[in-house]
N, C-alpha and C positions, 0 to 999 in steps of 0.2 A: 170740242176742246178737251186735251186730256186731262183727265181726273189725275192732278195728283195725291200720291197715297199717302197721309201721316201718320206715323204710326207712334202711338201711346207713348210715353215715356209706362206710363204703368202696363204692364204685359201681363196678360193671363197665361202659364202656358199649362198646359195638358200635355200630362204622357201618355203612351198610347198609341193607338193607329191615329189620329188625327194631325201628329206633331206639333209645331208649333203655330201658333195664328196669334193676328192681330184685329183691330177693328180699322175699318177705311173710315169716308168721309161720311157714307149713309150708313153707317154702323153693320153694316155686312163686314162678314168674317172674312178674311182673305189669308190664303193658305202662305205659310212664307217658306218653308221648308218641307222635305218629304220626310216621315219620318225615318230616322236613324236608330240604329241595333248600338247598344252601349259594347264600346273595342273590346276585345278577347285579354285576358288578362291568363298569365302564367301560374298552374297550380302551385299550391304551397308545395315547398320544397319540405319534408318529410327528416325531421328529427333523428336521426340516429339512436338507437336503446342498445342501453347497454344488456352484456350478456346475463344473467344470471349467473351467483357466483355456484364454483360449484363445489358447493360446501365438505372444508375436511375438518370433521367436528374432534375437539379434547373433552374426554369425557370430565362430566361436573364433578368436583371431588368437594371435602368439605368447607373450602375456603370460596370458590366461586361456582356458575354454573355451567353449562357445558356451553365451549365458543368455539366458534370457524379459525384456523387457524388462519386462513388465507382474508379473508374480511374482519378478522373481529366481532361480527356478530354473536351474540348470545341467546343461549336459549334455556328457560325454565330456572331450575335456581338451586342454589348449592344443594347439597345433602344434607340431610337432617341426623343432626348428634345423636350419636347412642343418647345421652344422657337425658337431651330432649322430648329423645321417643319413649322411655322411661318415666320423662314425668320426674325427676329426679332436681334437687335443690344442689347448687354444687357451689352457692358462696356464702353458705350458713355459717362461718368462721372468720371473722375480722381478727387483723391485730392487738392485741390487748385485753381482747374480751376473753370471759369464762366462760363455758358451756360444760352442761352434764352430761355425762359418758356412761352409756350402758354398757354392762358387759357382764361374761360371766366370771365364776371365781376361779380360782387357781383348784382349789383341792376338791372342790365339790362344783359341778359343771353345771349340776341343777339348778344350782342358788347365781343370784347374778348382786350386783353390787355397783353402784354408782360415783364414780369417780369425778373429777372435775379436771376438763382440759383448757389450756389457757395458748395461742399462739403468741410467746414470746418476741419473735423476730420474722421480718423476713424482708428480704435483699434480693436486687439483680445487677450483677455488675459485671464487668467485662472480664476481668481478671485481678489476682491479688497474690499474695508471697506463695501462698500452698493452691491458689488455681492458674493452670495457664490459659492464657488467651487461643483461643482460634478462631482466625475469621468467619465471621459472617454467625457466629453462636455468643450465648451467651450464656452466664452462670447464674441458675437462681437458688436459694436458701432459703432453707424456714428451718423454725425452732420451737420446738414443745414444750409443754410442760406437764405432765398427769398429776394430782394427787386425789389418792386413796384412802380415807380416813371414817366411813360407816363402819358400823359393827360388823357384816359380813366379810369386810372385807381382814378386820383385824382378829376375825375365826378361820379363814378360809381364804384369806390372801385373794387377787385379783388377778384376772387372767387378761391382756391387752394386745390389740393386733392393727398393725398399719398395713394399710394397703396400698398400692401406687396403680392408678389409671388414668385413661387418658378420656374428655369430656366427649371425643367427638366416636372411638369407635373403643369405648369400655376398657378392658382387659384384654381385646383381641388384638391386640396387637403382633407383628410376626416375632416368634419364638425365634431367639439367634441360636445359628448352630453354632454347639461345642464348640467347634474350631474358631470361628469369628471370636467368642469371647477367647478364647488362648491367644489369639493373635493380635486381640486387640484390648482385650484387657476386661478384667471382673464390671461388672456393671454396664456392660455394652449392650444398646439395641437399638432399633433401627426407627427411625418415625416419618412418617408421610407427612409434609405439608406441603401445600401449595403444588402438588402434585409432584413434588421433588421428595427423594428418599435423602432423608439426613444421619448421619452416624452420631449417636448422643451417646451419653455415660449419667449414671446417676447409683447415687450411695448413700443409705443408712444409715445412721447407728441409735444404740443404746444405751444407757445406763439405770440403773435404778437404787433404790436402798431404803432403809427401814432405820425411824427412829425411836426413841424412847417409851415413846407414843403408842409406837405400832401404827402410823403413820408409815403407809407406801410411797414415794414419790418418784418416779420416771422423768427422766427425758428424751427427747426422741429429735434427731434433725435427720432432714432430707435435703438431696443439693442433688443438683441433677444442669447438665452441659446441653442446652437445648437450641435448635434457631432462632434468630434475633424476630421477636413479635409473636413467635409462637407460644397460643393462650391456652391449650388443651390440658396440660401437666395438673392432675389432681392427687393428693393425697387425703387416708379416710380412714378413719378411726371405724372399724366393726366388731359388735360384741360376737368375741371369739367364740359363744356357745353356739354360735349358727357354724362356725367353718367345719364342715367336713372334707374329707380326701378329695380331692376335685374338684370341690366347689368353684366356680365360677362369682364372678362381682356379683353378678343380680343374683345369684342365690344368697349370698349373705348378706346385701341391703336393707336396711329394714328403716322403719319411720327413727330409727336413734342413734342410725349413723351421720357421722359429723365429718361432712366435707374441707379439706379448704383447696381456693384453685390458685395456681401458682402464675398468676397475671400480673 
């Protein structure tokens, strides 16, 4: 009589050389298939990489750091202000407030004499009746005020010096030629920002007088035609007993020069 075969609803299977089995009726194993190799399957198809770019670098100047022109990438980080690397204070002068002013005298150069400076005004505006506009600049102002009233200075009168630099590369700034200023007018020179050279204008003045007192009183404004956001523009009170012929800014800096930045 043939055995017929039933096979489990529950199946063991085993991978392997044995492949797949069941149990019969006397619980012997009975082969049901041979084993089978799992089908060949297609390698991964492989990602495309892009090229590396091949970098055309702008050198870092003091507004950003040096970037790919062609990616945008950046690398490392702006330059570091003169003023910075100096260790130098350059917003020691708020509007309104008074500060003490060192400096020497007028007649005697040995003796020094302490005055008080007070920053009257200051302004940024586009243009006005006596400035004109030019795109893409803008006009800033400030206004002084000195007075001198110690006894050295009402012996020996007072000796006062402004200075104009710039936060991020001092006084080194490029010297215009001659002819630039003739052609283009007294107070011309040139400033880098943002890696772009700008044509600016900036102007002086003075007055002073003496009263009953013997009381000195100065004032002093600076105005200066600068690019729209540029924050470098300082000016700075230095005791005139330090300038000599050639002096450079960091030779006459001292702990009692009084900054203000034209921000």
């Amino acid at each position: 009589m043939r055995k017929i075969l039933t096979i489990s609803l529950a199946l063991m299977l085993c991978v392997g050389c044995f492949g797949f089995v069941a149990c019969g009726e006397n619980g012997n194993e009975v082969q049901l298939s041979e084993p089978t190799e799992a089908p060949a399957t297609a390698a991964p198809t492989s990602v495309p990489t892009e090229e590396p770019c091949a970098h055309v670098w702008t050198e870092a100047n003091y507004q950003t750091p040096k970037i790919c022109e062609v990616c945008g990438e950046t690398e490392g980080n702006p330059l570091t202000p003169w003023f910075e690397e100096k260790g130098y204070s350059v917003n020691s002068m708020v509007v309104g407030e008074t500060y003490p002013y060192v400096t020497a005298c007028y007649d005697d150069k040995s003796k020094e004499t302490i005055g008080k400076v007070t920053v009257t005004e200051y302004k940024v505006f586009e243009s006005d009746e006596t400035h004109e506009a030019k795109e893409g600049y803008e006009w800033r102002f400030v206004s002084v005020t000195l007075v001198f009233d110690d006894e050295n200075t009402k012996y020996y009168g007072a000796s006062y010096n402004a200075w104009a630099g710039c936060y991020y590369i001092g006084n080194k700034e490029k010297a215009p030629d001659p002819e630039e200023i003739k052609a283009k007018g007294e107070g011309y020179f040139a400033q880098d920002y943002n890696g772009k050279e700008y044509e600016c204008w900036r102007r002086t003045g003075w007055d002073s007088s003496w009263d009953k007192k013997n009381v000195l009183t100065a004032h002093y404004e600076y105005e200066a035609l600068l690019p729209i956001g540029y924050d470098g523009a300082i000016f700075l009170f230095v005791n005139s007993g330090r300038i000599e012929s050639g002096a450079a800014l960091a030779d006459v800096i001292d702990e009692n020069t009084l900054f203000f930045r034209l921000v």
